[in-house]
C-alpha positions, -999 to 999 in steps of 0.1 A, spaced: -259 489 -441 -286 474 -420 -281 456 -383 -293 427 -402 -272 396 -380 -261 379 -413 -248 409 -426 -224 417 -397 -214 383 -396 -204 387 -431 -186 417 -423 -167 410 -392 -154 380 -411 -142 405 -440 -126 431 -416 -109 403 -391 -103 371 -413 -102 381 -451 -87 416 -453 -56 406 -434 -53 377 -461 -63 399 -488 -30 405 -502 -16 369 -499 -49 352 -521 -44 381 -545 -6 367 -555 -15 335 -551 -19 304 -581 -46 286 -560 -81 291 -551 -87 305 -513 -97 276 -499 -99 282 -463 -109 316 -471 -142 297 -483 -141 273 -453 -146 302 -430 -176 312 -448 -191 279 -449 -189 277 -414 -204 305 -406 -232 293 -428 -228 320 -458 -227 294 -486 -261 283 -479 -273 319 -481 -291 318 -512 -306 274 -506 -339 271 -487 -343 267 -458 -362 233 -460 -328 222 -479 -306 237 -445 -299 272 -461 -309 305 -450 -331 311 -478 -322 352 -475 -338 378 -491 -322 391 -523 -312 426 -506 -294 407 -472 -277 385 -502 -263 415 -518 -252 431 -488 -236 397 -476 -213 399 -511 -206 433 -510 -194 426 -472 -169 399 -484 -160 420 -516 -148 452 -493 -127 422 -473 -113 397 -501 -121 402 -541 -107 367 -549 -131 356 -521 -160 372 -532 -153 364 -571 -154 323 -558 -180 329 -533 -206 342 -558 -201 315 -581 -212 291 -556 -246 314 -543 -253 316 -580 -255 285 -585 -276 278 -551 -303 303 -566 -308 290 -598 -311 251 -583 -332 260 -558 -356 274 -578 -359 244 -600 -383 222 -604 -363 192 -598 -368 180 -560 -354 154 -561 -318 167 -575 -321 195 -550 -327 175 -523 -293 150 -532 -271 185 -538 -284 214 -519 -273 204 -479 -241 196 -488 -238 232 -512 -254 249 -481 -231 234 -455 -200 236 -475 -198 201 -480 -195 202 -521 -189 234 -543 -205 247 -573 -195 271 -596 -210 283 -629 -205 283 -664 -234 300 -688 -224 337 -691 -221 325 -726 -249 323 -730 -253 362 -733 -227 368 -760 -243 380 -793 -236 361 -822 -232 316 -831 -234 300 -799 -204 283 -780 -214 254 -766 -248 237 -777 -272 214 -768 -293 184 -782 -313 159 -770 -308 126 -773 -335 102 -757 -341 117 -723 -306 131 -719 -292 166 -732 -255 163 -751 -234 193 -747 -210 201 -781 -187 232 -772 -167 252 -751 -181 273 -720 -153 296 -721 -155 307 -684 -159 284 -654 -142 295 -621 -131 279 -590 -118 249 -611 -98 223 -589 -122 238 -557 -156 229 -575 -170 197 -572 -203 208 -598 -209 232 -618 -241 247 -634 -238 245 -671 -260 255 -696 -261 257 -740 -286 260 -766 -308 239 -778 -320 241 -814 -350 260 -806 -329 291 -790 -338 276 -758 -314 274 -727 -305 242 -713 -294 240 -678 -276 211 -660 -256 208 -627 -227 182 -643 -198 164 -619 -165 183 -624 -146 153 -633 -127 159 -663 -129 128 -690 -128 125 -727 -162 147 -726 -149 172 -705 -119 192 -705 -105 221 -683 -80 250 -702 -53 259 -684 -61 286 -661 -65 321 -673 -43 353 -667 -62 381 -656 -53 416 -641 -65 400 -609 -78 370 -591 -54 348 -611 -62 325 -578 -96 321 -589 -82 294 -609 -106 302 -640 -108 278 -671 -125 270 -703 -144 238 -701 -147 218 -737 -173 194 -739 -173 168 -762 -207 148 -764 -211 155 -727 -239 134 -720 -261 147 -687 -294 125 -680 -325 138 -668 -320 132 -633 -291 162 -635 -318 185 -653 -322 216 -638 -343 232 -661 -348 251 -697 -353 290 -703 -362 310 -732 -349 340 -745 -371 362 -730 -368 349 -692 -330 351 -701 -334 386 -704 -349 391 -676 -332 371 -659 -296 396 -670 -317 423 -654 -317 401 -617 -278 398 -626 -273 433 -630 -286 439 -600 -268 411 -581 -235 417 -593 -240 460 -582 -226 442 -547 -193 436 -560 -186 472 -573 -201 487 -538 -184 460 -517 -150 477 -533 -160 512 -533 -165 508 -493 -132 489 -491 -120 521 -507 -133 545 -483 -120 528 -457 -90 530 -472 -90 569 -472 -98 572 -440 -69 547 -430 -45 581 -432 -67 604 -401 -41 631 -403 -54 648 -438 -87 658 -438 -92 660 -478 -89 624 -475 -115 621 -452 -135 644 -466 -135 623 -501 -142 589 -481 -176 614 -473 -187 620 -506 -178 579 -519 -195 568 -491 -223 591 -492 -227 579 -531 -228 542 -519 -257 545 -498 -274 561 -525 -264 536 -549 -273 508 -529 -308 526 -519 -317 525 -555 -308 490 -563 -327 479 -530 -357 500 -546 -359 483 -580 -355 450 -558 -385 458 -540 -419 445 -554 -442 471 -539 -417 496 -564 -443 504 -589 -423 494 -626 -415 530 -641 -406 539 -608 -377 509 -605 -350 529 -627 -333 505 -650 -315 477 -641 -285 479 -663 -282 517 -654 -276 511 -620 -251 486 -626 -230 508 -648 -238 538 -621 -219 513 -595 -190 502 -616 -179 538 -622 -183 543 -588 -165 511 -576 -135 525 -605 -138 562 -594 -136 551 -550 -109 527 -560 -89 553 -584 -95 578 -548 -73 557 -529 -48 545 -556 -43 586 -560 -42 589 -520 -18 564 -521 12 584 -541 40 559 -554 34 536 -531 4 523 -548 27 511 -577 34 484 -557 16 449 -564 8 440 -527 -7 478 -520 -42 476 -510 -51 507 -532 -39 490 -563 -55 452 -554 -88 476 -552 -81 489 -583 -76 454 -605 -103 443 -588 -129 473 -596 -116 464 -631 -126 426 -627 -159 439 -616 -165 460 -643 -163 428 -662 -184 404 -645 -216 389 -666 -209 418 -689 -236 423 -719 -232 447 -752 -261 468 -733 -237 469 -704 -210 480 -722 -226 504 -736 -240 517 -711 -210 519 -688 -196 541 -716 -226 566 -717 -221 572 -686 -184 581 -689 -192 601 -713 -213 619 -698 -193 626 -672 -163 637 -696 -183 664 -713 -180 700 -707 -202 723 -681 -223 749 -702 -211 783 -696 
């Protein structure tokens, strides 16, 4: 990766303060609070706010790179962290000054925390939690069936559908009431601490002045294409965490020579996500965007699978690094996950599965 300074701020935080806790906020029931502290203290929750709101206003590829450095430290971590950045992005980007200008310093300085809940909005079929207007104000009816960091949070970005197939989006208080309603937290394979629930709403009533903004289907879309790309960061954030892994054991030079060929696959990787990023990429030269995500996933799975095999028996054991990296490739491989996605992650491994000509 680039000498950019953020970056290697990013990074030596991973290698000195998240990867020695990495095991510990894996097993634990909680979210990693001071895990997140650090970060905001070094500034890296304002990443994504503008700087006239007391962010850093970073370019897209120094966000990624930022993630992927706290992903190869701290997947828990990374899994909160993003939620909060996420959220940054899309208020920032409003229209709504003067909401951004009551919200975004504290977001950016770590004083409040948002997370997210509108991958929902992507699932095919009725949808889950909608919206209606009443007066001025927008009533959420529903369930947002994934909202994480609950109990850490102080907001979160919601959004529903309006009757018009229209997106609404909101930042609402997390303050649970008789309009809003946290599930218990669910089980996953890992990042259980992420403390991830289900949020019911029940004529959840969000005035104008919360109003962040409304999208149509078509800038949804594209809008899963900018997601695809941001979330890449996650499966090359593990994949390095991986190599490093291999080359923890110097004495076997297999080893090393397989941290080689996975490392030499991220760069590439993240040279072709940083070149559909770039607007002077003329369009059929960008690639496609949910490609490249499935092309980092299966390499995120295959690096982490390198050192769960490196590993021997030992890696049957919950606290191993190899098999944290492993549960949390899988997590990845989940994360804003579409049909095309899916199906795209599976062309791929089927590719790979079929037989050389003779």
């Amino acid at each position: 990766m680039p000498n950019d300074p953020i970056v290697e701020q990013a990074q030596t935080i991973a290698d000195e303060y998240l990867l020695p806790r990495a095991a510990q906020a894996d097993l634990a029931t909680t979210p990693p609070v001071e895990q997140i502290r650090t970060l905001a203290g070094a500034g890296l929750l304002g990443l994504t706010t503008p700087a006239e709101f007391g962010g850093k206003g970073a370019p897209p590829s120094v966000v990624r790179d930022c993630l992927a450095a706290v992903a190869s430290g701290c997947g828990v971590t990374a899994f909160v962290y993003f939620q909060h950045i996420v959220g940054c992005r899309h208020l920032g980007g409003c229209s709504n000054g003067d909401l951004k200008e009551r919200l975004l310093p504290d977001f950016a300085a770590g004083r409040r925390f948002c997370s997210l809940a509108f991958s929902h909005l992507r699932r095919p079929g009725p949808p889950p939690l909608r919206v209606r207007s009443d007066g001025e104000a927008w009533v959420f009816d529903g369930a947002a069936p994934w909202m994480t960091g609950w109990g850490l949070a102080d907001e979160v970005l919601l959004a529903g559908v309006l009757p018009d197939g229209h997106s609404a989006w909101v930042v609402a208080p997390l303050v649970e009431s008789e309009s809003l309603r946290a599930s218990p937290p669910a089980r996953f394979c890992a990042m259980n601490a992420s403390a991830t629930v289900a949020l019911e709403c029940r004529g959840l009533r969000v005035e104008p002045e919360r109003h962040v903004k409304t999208m149509t289907p078509i800038e949804l879309a594209a809008d899963t294409d900018r997601a695809n790309i941001f979330f890449t960061a996650l499966s090359l954030g593990v994949a390095r965490a991986a190599v490093r892994l291999l080359r923890s054991d110097g004495r076997d030079e297999r080893l090393a020579n397989a941290a080689n060929v996975f490392e030499q696959e991220v760069d590439s990787m993240r040279t072709a996500v940083n070149r559909w990023d770039d607007p002077e990429t003329p369009a059929d030269q960008r690639g496609d965007a949910t490609k490249l995500r499935a092309g980092c996933i299966d390499l995120g799975v295959r690096a982490s699978y390198g050192s769960v095999a490196a590993s021997g028996g030992a890696a049957n054991g919950i606290e191993h690094p190899a098999q944290r990296l492993f549960r949390e490739a899988m997590v990845y491989a989940l994360v804003a996950q579409t049909r095309d996605l899916r199906l795209a992650t599976l062309d791929r491994l089927v590719q790979e599965a079929e037989p050389a000509s003779p």
